[in-house]
ZAMARGU-4260 file (C-alpha; in steps of 0.2 Angstrom, whole numbers, plus 5000, padded with zeros to 4 digits):
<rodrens>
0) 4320/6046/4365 | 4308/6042/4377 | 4288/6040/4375 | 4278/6049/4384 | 4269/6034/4392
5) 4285/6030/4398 | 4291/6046/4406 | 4273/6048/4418 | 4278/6030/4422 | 4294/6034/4429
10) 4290/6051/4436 | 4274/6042/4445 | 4287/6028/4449 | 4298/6040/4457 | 4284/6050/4467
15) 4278/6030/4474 | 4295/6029/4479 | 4298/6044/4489 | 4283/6043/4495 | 4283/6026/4503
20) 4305/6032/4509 | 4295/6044/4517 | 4281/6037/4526 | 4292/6022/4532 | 4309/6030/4536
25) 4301/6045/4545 | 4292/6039/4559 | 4308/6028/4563 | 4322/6041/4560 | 4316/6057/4564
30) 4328/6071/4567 | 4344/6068/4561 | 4356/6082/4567 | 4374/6084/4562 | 4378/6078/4578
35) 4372/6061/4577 | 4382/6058/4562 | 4399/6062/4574 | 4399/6043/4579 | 4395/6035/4562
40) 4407/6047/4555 | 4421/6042/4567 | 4416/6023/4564 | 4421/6026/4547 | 4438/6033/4548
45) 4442/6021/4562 | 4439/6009/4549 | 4447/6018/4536 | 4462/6018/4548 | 4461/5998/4554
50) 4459/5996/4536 | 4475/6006/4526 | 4484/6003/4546 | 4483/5983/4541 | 4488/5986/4524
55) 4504/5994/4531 | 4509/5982/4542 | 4504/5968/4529 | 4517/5974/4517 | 4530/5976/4530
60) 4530/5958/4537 | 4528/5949/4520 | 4546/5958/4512 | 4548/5948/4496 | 4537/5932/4502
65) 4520/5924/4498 | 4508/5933/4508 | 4502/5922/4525 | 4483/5917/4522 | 4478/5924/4539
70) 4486/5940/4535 | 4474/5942/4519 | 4458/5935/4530 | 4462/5949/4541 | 4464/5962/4528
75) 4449/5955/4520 | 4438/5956/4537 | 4446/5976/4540 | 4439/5981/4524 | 4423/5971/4521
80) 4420/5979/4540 | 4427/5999/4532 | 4414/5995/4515 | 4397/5991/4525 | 4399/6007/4535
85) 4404/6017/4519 | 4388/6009/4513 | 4378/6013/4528 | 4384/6031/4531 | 4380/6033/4512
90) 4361/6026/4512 | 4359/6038/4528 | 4366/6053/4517 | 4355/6047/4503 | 4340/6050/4513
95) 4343/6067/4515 | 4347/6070/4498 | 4329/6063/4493 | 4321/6074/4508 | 4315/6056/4515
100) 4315/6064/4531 | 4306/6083/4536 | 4320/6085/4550 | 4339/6091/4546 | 4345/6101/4558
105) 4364/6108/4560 | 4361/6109/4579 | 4365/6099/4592 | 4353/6081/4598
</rodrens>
């Protein structure tokens, strides 16, 4: 159980922190609309699809033999490249889940 010291710390803690989200990411983001997220969303399933579509093809040519190292460094690159934009679309939705932003709309720019 948890002292009470400790939980104003971490409510205070958690005020500072959306607080400083706000007054930085704000100013710089502004009004994210459910258009602006077309593009990242497409990024990501073209990734998705580069990625999975590598994969495929990867099986295919290696049969029953050791796979060929710049196979695997291509693989590798598709979904390191598929992971950072998962990553980035998920930071962006994590800033409108903590309200770090005042403008959300469902409307067009």
């Amino acid at each position: 159980m948890m002292k009470a010291p400790q939980n104003r710390f971490l409510l205070a803690l958690d005020k500072l922190r959306s607080d400083v989200n706000h007054e930085i990411l704000q100013p710089r983001i502004n009004t994210i609309t459910i258009e602006r997220f077309r593009p990242i969303v497409t990024a990501v399933a073209h990734a998705r699809a580069d990625y999975v579509e590598a994969l495929i093809a990867f099986g295919e040519e290696a049969g029953n033999e050791a796979p060929k190292p710049e196979r695997i460094t291509e693989l590798k690159q598709k979904r390191e490249a598929f992971e950072e934009l998962v990553a980035a679309a998920n930071a962006l939705e994590t800033i409108i889940q903590r309200d770090y932003i005042n403008s959300v709309s469902n409307k067009g720019h």
